[in-house]
Each structure stands twice: as structure tokens, then as C-alpha cells.
C-alpha positions as CSV (number, residue, x, y, z in Angstrom):
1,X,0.0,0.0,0.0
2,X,1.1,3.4,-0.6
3,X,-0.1,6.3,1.0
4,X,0.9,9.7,-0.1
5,X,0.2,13.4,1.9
6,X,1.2,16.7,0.8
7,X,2.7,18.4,3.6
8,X,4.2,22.1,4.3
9,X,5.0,21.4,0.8
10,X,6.6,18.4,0.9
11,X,5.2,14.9,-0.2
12,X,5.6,12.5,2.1
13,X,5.3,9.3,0.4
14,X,5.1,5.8,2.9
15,X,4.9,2.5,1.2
16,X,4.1,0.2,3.0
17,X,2.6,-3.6,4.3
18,X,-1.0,-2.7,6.1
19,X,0.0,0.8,5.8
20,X,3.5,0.8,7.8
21,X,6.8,0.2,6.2
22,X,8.5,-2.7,7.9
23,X,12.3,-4.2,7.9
24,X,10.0,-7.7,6.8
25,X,11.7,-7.7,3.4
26,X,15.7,-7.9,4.9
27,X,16.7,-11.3,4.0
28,X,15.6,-14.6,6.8
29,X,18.6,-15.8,8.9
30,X,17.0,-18.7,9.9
31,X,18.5,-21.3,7.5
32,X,22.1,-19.5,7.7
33,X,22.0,-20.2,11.6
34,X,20.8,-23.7,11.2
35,X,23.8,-23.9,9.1
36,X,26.0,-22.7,11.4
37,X,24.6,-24.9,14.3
38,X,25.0,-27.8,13.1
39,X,28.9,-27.4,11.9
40,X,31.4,-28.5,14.0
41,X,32.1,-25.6,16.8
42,X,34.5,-23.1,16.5
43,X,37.0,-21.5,16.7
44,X,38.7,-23.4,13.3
45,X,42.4,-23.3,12.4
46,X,44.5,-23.6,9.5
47,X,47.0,-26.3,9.8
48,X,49.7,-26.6,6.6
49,X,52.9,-28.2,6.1
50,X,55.9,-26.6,4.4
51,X,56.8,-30.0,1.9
52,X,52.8,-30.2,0.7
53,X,50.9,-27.7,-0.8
54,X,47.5,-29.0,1.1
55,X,46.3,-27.3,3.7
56,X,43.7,-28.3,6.7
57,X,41.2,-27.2,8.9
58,X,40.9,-28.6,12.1
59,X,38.8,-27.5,15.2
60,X,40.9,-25.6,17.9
61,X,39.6,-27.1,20.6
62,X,42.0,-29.5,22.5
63,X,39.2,-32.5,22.7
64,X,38.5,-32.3,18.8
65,X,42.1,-33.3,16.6
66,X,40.2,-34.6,13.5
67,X,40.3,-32.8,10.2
68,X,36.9,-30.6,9.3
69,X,38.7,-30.1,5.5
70,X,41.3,-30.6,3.3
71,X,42.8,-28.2,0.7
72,X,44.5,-30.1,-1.7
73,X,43.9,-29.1,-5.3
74,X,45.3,-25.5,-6.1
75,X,48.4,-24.2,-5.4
76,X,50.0,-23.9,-1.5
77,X,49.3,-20.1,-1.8
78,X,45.4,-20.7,-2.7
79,X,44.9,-23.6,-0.5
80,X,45.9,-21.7,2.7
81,X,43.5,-18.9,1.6
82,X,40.9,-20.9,0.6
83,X,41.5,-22.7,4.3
84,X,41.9,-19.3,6.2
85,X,38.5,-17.9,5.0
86,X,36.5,-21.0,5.7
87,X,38.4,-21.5,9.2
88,X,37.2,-17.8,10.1
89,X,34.0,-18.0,8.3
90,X,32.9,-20.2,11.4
91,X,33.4,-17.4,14.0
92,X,32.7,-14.7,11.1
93,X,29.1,-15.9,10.3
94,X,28.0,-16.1,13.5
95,X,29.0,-12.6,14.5
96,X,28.1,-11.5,11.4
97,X,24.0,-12.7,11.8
98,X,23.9,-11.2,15.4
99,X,25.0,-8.0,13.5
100,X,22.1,-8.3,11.0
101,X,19.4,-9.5,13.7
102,X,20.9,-5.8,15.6
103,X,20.5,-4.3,12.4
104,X,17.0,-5.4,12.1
105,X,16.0,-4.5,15.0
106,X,17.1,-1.1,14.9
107,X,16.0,-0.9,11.5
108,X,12.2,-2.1,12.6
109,X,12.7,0.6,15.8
110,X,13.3,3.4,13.3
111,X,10.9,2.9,10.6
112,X,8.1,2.4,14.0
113,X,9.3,5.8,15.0
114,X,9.1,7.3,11.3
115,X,5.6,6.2,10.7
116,X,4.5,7.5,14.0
117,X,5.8,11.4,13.0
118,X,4.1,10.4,9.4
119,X,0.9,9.8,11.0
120,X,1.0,12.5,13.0
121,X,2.1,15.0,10.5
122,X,-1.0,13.8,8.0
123,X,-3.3,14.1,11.3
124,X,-1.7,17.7,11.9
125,X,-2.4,18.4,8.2
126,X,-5.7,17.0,8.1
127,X,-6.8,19.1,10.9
128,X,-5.1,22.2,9.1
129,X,-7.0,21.5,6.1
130,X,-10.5,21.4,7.8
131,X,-9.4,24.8,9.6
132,X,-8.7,26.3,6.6
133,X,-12.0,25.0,5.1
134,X,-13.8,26.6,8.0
135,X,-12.0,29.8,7.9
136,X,-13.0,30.3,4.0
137,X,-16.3,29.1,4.1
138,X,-17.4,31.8,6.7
């Protein structure tokens, strides 16, 4: 729905779902947290040897020794790349997601607050209007 009210001059314009815009549309985290759940906890580490290119990623924690994945096909330089950004992408993502979930909720906080002063600017300009209709009609 779209909803548009001229005001001192200015057109406010608010699209909308049931009248009210909403932070509805930003993307669902849920499957991207169900992802992350179910890996193998974090912290990851990169593990490489000088004599092999290949490079591994292997849980940090003291209790957990087996290898999550191996790098194996590209050169030493793009192995160990490939390995670092999938070792941090398991503390990354997380802390990414709580960022977006913030984000939205800010997000959903500010558009609340902007479609309160839009309704009550087109109240304040409704009520202008009928004054104005009273004042010329007499």
C-alpha cells in the first residue's frame, strides 16, 4: 500500500505492508543459523605443512584433533587462503548474523518511530485543512 500526503510542501510518500513500512523484506537468517549450528564448533584453524601444498582445517579445541577439511587441489598459496577464509568464516558468520538481527531491529525501531511522526504530521495536516475549510467558508 502506498499512502501519499502533501505536507508544508513536501510529499511524504510511505509505502508500505497494512500501511506501515516494515524491515520484513531484509533477508531470513534462519537457514544460515541452522547452518551454522549444526557445523562443528569453533573456533577453526588452519593447519599446513611446508613439503605439501595441502592445507587443513581442524577444530581448535584441545578434545577435537580430526580434520573438518582438506585443501588439496590448487596451489600452496590458494589452499591456505581458501582454508583461512573457511576457518574464520565459522566465528565470522555467527558474528556476522547477530550484527544483521541488531540491524533489524534497529531498522524495525526506526521505521516504527518514522511512521508515528508520518501519522501524526497527516493528522496535523488534516486538521489544518479542515481549519482552513472553515475559515473560508465563513
Amino acid at each position: 500500500m502506498t499512502t501519499s500526503q502533501e505536507i508544508s510542501g513536501t510529499r511524504m510518500t510511505n509505502t508500505t505492508e497494512g500501511g506501515r513500512n516494515s524491515a520484513a523484506d531484509l533477508p531470513d537468517l534462519t537457514d544460515i543459523a541452522e547452518r551454522c549450528a549444526k557445523a562443528t564448533p569453533g573456533p577453526w584453524q588452519v593447519l599446513t605443512e611446508e613439503l605439501v601444498e595441502a592445507a587443513w582445517i581442524n577444530a581448535a579445541g584441545p578434545d577435537d584433533d580430526l580434520p573438518i577439511a582438506l585443501f588439496d587441489f590448487r596451489s600452496s598459496d590458494e589452499n591456505k587462503a581458501n582454508a583461512e577464509f573457511l576457518a574464520h568464516a565459522r566465528t565470522d558468520i555467527p558474528r556476522l548474523l547477530e550484527a544483521l538481527r541488531e540491524a533489524k531491529q534497529r531498522i524495525e525501531h526506526l521505521l516504527d518511530a518514522n511512521n508515528r511522526e508520518i501519522e501524526s504530521r497527516i493528522a496535523a495536516n488534516r486538521e489544518c485543512c479542515e481549519l482552513r475549510a472553515k475559515l473560508t467558508s465563513n
